[in-house]
N, C-alpha and C positions, 0 to 999 in steps of 0.2 A: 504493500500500500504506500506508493512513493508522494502519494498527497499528503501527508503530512510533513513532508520533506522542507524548510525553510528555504533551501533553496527552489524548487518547485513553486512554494507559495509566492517569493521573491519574483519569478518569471510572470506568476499571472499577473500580480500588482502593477507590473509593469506596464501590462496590456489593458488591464481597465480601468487605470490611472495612472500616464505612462509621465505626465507632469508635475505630480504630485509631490512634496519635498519629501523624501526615508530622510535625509541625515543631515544634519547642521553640525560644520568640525568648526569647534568655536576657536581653535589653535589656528587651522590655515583661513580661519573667517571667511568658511566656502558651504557652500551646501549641496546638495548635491537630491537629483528627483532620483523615482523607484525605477526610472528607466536608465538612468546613469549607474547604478546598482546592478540592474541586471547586466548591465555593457563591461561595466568594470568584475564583476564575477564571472561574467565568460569569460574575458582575458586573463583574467587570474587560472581559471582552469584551464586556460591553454595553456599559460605560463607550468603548471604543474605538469600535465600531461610531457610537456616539452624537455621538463626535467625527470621524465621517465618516475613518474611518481605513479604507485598501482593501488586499484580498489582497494581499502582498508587498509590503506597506512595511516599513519599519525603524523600527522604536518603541524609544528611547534612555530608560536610564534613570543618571542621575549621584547614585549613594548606595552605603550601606556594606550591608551583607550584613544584609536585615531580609526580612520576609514578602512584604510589596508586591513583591519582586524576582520572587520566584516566582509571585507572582499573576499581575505583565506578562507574564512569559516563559511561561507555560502559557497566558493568554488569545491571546498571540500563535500559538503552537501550532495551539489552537481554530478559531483566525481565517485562519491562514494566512499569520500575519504574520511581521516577522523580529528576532528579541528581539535589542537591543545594548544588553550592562552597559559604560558607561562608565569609564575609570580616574581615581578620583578626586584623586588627585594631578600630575594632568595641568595644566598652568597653563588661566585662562580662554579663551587665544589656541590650544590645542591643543584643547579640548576642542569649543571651536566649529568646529575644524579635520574632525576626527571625525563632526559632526553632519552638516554638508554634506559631506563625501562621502557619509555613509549616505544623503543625504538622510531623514531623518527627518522626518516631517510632527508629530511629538510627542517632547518631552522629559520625560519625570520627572525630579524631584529632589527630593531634603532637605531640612531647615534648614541641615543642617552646611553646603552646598554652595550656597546659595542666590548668592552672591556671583558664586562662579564659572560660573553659569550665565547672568549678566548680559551676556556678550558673544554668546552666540547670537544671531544674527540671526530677530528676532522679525517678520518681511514674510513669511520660510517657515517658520516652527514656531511651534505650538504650547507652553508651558511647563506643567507642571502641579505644584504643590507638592502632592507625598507628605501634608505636613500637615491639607491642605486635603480630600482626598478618604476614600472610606468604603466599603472592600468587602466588607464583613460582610455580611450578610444572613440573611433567613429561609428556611430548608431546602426549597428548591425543590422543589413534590410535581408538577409536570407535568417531562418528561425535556427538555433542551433540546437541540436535534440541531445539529452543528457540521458543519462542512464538513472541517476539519482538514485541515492541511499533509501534501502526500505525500512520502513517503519520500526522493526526490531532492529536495524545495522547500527552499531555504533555513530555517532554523531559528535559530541565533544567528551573531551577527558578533564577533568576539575581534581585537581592535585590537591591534596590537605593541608593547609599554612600551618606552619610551626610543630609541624610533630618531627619526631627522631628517629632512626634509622630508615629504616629502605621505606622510599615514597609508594602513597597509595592513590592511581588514578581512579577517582568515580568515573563508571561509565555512564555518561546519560544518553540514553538513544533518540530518534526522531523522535519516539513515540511519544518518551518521556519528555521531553522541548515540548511538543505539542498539545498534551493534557496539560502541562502545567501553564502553558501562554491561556489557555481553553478557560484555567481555572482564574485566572487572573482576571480576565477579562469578565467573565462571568460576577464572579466573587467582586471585587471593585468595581463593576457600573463603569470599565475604560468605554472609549467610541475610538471612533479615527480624529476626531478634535484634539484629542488629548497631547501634550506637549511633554516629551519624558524626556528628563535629566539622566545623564551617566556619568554618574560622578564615581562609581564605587568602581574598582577597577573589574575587568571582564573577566577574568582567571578564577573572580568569586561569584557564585550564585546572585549576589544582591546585586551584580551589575549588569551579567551575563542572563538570568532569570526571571528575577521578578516581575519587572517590568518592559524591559528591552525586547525579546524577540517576542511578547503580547505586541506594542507596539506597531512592530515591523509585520506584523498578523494582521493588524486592523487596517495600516494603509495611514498610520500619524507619523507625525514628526518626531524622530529624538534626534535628542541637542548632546554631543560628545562634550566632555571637558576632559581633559588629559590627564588629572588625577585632581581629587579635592583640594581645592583650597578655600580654605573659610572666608574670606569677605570675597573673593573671585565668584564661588558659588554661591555667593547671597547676590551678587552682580548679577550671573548670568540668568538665576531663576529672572528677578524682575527683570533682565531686558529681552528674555527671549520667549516670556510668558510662560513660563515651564507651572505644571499640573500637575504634576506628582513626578517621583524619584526614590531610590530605594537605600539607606544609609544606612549605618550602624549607630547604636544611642551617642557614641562619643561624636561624633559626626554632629549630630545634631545639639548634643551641649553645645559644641565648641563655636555652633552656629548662633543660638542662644546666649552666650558670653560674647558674642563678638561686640565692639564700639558699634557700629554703625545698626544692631539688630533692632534697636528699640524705634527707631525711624523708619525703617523700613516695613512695606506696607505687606507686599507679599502676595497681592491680590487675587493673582491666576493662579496659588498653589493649594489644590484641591485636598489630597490625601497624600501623606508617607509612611510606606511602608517600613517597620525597623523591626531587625532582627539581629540575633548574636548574643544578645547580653541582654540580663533585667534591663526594662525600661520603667521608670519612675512616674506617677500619676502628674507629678511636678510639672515634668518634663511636658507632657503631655498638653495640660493645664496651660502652659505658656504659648504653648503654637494655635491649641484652640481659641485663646484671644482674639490672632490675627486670623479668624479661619479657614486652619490647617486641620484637619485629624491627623495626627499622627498616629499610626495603627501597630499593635501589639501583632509580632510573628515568631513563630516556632517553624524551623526549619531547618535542614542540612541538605548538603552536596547529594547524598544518597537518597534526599527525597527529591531533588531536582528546585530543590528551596522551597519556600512555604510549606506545609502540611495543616497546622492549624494558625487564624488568626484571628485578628480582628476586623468587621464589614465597618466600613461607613458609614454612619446614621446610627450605629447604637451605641450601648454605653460603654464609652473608651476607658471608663475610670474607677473599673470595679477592682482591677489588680489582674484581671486574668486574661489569656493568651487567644482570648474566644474557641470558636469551632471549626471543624475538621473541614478543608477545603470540599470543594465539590466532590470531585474526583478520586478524593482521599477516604480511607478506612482508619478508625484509631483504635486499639486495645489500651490498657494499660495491664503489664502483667504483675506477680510478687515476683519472690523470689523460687517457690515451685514452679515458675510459668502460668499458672492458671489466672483467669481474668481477676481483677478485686472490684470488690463494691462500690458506691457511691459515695464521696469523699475518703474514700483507702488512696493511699501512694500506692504508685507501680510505677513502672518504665514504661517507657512511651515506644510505641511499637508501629509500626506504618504499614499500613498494604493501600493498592489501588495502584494505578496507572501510570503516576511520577515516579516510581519508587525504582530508583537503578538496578537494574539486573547483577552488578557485584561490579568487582575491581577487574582492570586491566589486567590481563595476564597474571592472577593472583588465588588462584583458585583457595589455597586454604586460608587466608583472610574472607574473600566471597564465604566460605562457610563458614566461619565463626561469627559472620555480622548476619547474615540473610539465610531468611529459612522459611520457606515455601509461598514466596511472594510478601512477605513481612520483611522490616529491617530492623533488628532492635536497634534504638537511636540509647543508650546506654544513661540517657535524661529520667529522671520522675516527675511525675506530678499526679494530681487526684482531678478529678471530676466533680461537680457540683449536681442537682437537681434539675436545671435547663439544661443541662449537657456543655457548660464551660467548663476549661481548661487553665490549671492556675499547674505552671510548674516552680519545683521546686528542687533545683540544680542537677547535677549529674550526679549519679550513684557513689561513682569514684571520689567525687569530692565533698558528699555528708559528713557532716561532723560526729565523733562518735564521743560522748560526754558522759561520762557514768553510763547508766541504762538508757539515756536520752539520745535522738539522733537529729541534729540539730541543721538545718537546710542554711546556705552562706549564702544564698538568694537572699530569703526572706531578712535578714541581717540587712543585707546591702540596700535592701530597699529601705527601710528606714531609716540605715546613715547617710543614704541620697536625697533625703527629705530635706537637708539641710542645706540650706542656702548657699556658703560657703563651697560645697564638698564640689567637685567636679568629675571623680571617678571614684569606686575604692573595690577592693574587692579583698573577703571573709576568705580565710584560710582555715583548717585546723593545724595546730600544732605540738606537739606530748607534752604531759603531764601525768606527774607523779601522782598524783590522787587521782584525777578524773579520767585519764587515758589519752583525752585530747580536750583540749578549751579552743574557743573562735580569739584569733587575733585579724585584727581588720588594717591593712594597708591604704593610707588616704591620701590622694594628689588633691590640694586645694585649688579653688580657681586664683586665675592673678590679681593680686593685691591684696587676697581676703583671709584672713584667718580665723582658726578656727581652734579650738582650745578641748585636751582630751575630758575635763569632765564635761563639754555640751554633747560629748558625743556620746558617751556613759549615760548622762540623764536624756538622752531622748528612747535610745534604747530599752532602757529602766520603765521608759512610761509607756513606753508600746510594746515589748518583748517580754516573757518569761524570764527569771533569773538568771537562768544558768544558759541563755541564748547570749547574753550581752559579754562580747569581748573583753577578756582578759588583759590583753597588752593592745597598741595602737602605735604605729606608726604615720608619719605624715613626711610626704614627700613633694615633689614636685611635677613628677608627671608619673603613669604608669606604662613600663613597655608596652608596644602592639604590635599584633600580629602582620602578617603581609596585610590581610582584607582590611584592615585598620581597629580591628578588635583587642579589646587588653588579651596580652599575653597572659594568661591566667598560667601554665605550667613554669615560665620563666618567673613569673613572680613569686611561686613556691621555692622556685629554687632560688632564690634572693634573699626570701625572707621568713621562711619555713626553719 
């Protein structure tokens, strides 16, 4: 079924709105219709073809969120190839890690990245500098007929940011791109009006997913930006009338704190989708001022992003994560596997139609994460009586306190209530009496401070005793991951 194909889709668009803008690269301040898309996607697939590139390879590209990105990954589409956006914050020694496993027979890259591209081993790939190549072209009057990836073929590889030894590519197939554009659209109320920001880089779900290839499905405009920058993207949203975008919470603090946010009006942004990390009612609160919803998601690489969230028009500010997308199935299990009740913790389990068929060439990781169209996502949370979804961190990272088990979520959200706090993120760490206590890591905003008994007494008034942090540190910032998420296993090892 090669209609579900992005490339496929890309070709009609072309044909029944062949004028229409796909892409505005706010770097080369050009924009480009869906029939310039299809012209430069052919070329690129000749380009490919030409470099003896065969169905089902993995074609790597290491750059920041520009046109060429979409050109490889729809010729790949075309071809039947398998599009991988590299993270480009990955050191030279990972990135080449990345490459052979995809085994890629081709690299693109940058200028910005030329460096780190130097340790791939050049006896099996190919390198081709972005700079150097040219997929423009004149407006193809014979039809060029493609073979196009079928619906279960491999489609993109999504690498997992900041974990440790041998890398693991999510496979997301056609199928999976296409129910989850399917559920986006559905589930948010998108049209082809809609104006979507790509701020968060394409290598993650929330740039490459959420909202982007929904998008380019309906026949709207997105607006490229080369990688976030806080008052840049409060610029481009007002000048290029951007309506939704998909960020991580720190993203949108930082948007929040910026000088210039409280002036700015922000008119045409409709909904933002955020995922990765608790989001704050606070947070929330501030954008719906100007309004924004900003919406509550649970999601991973392995569900094709989203699973459960939050819709538009209800109530954004109850603390939970809403309901299971369209096309999405949720369990929550124990720890015997079997389902639990209504308000029980379990692990949050996925099945339906986004849900990746497993790793790259990885068969025995594929069978410890997925198991018969389910993926255990290794997260908890409980379920409420209308069927909302409130999570409560990852198993691995529960606190274990006497007989008490103590969630670093629910901590964090209450020390992000605090005006002051700009990030923080609840560790456990040993003790001699209780086995483990919460110590909580806190980056203030700039210029504000904040003093450890106000974070003890807010704690104290909304927390159980033995939930409120033991020790406190206060720093300045906290590391992030490539997708721009806090590196939560670097900061155990900091300060663990």
């Amino acid at each position: 079924m090669f209609s579900v194909n992005m490339g496929f889709i890309i070709d009609k668009k072309a044909e029944i709105h062949p004028e229409r803008i796909a892409l505005t690269d706010t770097v080369k301040r050009k924009s480009y219709t869906y029939l310039d898309l299809k012209v430069r996607s052919d070329n690129c697939a000749d380009f490919l073809t030409n470099k003896r590139v065969q169905r089902g390879a993995a074609v790597s590209i290491l750059a920041g969120n520009r046109v060429e990105s979409f050109d490889i990954m729809l010729a790949c589409a075309k071809l039947g190839c398998v599009f991988v956006p590299i993270n480009f914050r990955l050191s030279a020694k990972e990135v080449n890690q990345i490459v052979m496993n995809a085994q890629s027979p081709l690299v693109f890259y940058d200028a910005a990245f030329r460096e780190r591209s130097q340790e791939i081993d050049l006896h099996q790939v190919q390198l081709v500098d972005l700079e150097k190549v040219n997929f423009e072209g004149p407006k193809a009057s014979e039809k060029r007929r493609w073979d196009y990836g079928e619906a279960d073929d491999p489609f993109v590889l999504i690498y997992t940011s900041g974990t440790s030894g041998e890398p693991k590519g999510t496979i997301q197939t056609h199928s999976n791109a296409f129910f989850k554009s399917v559920d986006s659209i559905i589930d948010w109320g998108m049209t082809y009006k809609d104006v979507i920001l790509v701020t968060a880089p394409l290598f993650h779900v929330a740039g490459l997913n959420a909202l982007t290839l929904s998008g380019l499905h309906l026949g709207a405009r997105v607006v490229l930006q080369n990688r976030f920058e806080t008052e840049e993207t409060l610029q481009i949203i007002e000048e290029e009338g951007v309506s939704c975008f998909a960020v991580v919470p720190t993203a949108l603090r930082m948007m929040a704190n910026a000088p210039s946010f409280a002036k700015r009006e922000l008119k045409s942004l409709r909904f933002v989708p955020v995922g990765g990390e608790p989001l704050e009612a606070a947070l929330q609160e501030t954008y719906l001022k100007k309004g924004t919803e900003v919406l509550n998601v649970f999601g991973l690489s392995e569900t094709t992003d989203g699973a459960i969230y939050q819709r538009p028009g209800t109530n954004l500010l109850n603390s939970s994560v809403g309901k299971p997308a369209t096309h999405v199935r949720i369990k929550l299990v124990g720890p015997d596997s079997q389902e639990v009740g209504e308000g029980e913790a379990g692990e949050v389990m996925v099945g339906g139609s986004t849900v990746s068929p497993g790793y790259w060439r990885n068969p025995q990781k594929t069978k410890e994460t997925f198991a018969a169209g389910w993926v255990h996502t290794g997260d908890l949370a409980y379920r409420d009586k209308e069927g909302f979804y409130y999570m409560m961190g990852r198993g691995d990272e529960m606190i274990k306190s006497g007989a008490e088990k103590v969630s670093p979520g629910e901590i964090e959200k209450v020390i992000s209530s605090l005006p002051a706090v700009a990030d923080v993120v609840v560790i456990g760490i040993p003790d001699s009496k209780w086995g483990q206590v919460a110590k909580a890591i806190i980056a203030t905003k700039k210029g504000m401070k904040i003093s450890e008994e106000e974070v003890i007494a807010v704690c104290k008034r909304e927390l159980a005793g033995y939930k409120k942090p033991k020790s406190i540190v206060f720093v300045d910032d906290l590391p992030k991951t490539g997708s721009g998420k806090i590196d939560r296993s670097l900061v155990k090892k900091m300060y663990a």
